[in-house]
C-alpha positions as CSV (number, residue, x, y, z in Angstrom):
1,X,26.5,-1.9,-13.3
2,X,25.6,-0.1,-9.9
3,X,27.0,3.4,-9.2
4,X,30.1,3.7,-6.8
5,X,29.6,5.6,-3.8
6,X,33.3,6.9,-2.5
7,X,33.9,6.3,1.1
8,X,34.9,10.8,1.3
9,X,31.0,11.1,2.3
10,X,31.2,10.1,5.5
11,X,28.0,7.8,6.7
12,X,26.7,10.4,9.2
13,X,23.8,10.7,11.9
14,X,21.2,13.2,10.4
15,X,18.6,14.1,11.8
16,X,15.3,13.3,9.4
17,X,12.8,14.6,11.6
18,X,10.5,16.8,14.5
19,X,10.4,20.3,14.7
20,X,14.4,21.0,14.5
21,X,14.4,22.2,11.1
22,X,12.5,25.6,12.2
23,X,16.2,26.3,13.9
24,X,18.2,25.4,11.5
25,X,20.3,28.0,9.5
26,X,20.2,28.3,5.4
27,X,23.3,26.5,5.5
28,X,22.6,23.2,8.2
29,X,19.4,23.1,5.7
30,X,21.4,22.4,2.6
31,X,24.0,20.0,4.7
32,X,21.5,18.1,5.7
33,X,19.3,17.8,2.4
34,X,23.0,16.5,0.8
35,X,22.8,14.4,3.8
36,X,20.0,12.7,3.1
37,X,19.8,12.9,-0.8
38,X,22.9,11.0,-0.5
39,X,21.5,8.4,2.0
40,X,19.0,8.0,-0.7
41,X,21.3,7.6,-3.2
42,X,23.1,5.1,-1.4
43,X,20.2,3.1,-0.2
44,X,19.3,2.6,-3.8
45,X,22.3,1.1,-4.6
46,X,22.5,-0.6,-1.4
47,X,19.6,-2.5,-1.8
48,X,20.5,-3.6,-5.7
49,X,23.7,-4.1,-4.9
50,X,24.8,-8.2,-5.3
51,X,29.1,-7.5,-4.7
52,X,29.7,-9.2,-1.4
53,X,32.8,-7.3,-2.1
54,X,32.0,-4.0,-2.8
55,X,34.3,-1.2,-2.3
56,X,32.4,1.2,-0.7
57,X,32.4,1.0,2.9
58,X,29.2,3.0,3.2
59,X,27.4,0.3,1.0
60,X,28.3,-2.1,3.5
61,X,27.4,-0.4,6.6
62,X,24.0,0.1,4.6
63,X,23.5,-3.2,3.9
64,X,24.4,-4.0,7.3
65,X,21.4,-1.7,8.4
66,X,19.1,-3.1,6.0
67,X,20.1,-6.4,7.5
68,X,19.2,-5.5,10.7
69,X,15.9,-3.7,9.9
70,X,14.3,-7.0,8.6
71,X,15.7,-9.0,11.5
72,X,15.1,-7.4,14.7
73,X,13.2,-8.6,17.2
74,X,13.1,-5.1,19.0
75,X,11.5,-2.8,16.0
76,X,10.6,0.8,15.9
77,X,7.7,-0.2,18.5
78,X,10.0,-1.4,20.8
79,X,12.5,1.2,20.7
80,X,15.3,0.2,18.4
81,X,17.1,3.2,17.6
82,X,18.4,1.3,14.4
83,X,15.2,0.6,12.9
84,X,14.0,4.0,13.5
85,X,16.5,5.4,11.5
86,X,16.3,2.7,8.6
87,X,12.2,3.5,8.5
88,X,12.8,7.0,8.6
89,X,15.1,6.5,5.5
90,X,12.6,4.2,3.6
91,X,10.0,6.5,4.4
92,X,11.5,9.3,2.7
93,X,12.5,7.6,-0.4
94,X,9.0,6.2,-0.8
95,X,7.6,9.4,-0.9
96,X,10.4,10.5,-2.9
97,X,10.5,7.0,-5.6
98,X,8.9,7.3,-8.4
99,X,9.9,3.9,-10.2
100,X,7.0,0.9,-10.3
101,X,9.6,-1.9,-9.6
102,X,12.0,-0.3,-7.0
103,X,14.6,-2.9,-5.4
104,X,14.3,-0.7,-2.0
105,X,12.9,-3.0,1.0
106,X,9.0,-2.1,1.4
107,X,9.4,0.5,-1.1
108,X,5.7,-0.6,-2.8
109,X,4.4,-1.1,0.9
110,X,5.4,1.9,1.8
111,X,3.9,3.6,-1.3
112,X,0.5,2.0,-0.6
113,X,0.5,3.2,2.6
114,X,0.3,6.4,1.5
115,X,-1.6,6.3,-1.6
116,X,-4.1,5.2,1.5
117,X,-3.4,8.1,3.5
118,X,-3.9,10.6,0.9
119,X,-7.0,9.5,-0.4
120,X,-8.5,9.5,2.5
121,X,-7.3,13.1,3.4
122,X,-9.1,13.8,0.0
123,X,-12.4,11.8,1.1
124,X,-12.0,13.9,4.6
125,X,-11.8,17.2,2.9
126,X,-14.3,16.5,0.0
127,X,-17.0,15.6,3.5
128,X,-15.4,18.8,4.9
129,X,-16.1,20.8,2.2
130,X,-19.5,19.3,1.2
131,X,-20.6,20.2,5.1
132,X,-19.0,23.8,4.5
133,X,-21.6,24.3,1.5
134,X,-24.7,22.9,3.0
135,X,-23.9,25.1,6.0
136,X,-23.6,28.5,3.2
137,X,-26.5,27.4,1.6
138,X,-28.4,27.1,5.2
139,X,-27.2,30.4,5.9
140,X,-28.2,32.1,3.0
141,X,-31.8,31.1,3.2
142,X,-32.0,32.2,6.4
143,X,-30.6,35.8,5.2
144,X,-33.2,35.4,2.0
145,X,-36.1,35.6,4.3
């Protein structure tokens, strides 16, 4: 049985990223991480979620977006707002998931990606770091003789 989501939380713009968080106050800060925490929570039940009928406006309208996001034409790349603001969701709940057979759209795609990305910021800083020593040990003969 999915969780209900009442239709009191409105389904709100938020803004997910750029640099606007450094201005936001202590209290826009915790809005908008209920904000999105409940975006997640809704695009988990969203995406499970079978009830043509639902009662829950808000899993309609997400549906609605998921819908959308694997049928336009336009995409992120071409400048659909919409899809921006669907990736940006699945984005943060793929970095967020932590389930191995998650019903979210591109959820294990997503995951990949950067599993991908953060092993090879580990094989860039292990070569950074390899070339930092050699350059020490370089140096240190040099102050040896």
């Amino acid at each position: 049985m999915h969780k209900m989501f009442s239709d009191k939380f409105p389904f709100r713009r938020s803004i997910v990223g750029g640099d606007s968080q450094a201005q936001l106050t202590e209290e826009q800060r915790r809005d908008r991480h209920r904000s999105i925490q409940l975006h997640m929570q809704l695009l988990q039940h969203a995406s499970g979620c079978r009830n043509q009928q639902c009662p829950s406006a808000n899993c309609n309208k997400m549906k609605n977006l998921l819908k959308h996001g694997a049928n336009c034409t336009t995409r992120v790349q071409g400048g659909c707002a919409i899809c921006r603001r669907i990736w940006a969701l699945l984005q943060i709940h793929a970095r967020q998931c932590r389930r191995e057979a998650c019903v979210v759209p591109k959820c294990r795609q997503l995951k990949e990606q950067l599993r991908a990305l953060a092993q090879q910021q580990a094989q860039m800083d292990e070569r950074r770091r390899a070339a930092m020593n050699a350059a020490y040990r370089r140096d240190g003969t040099k102050l040896a003789l």
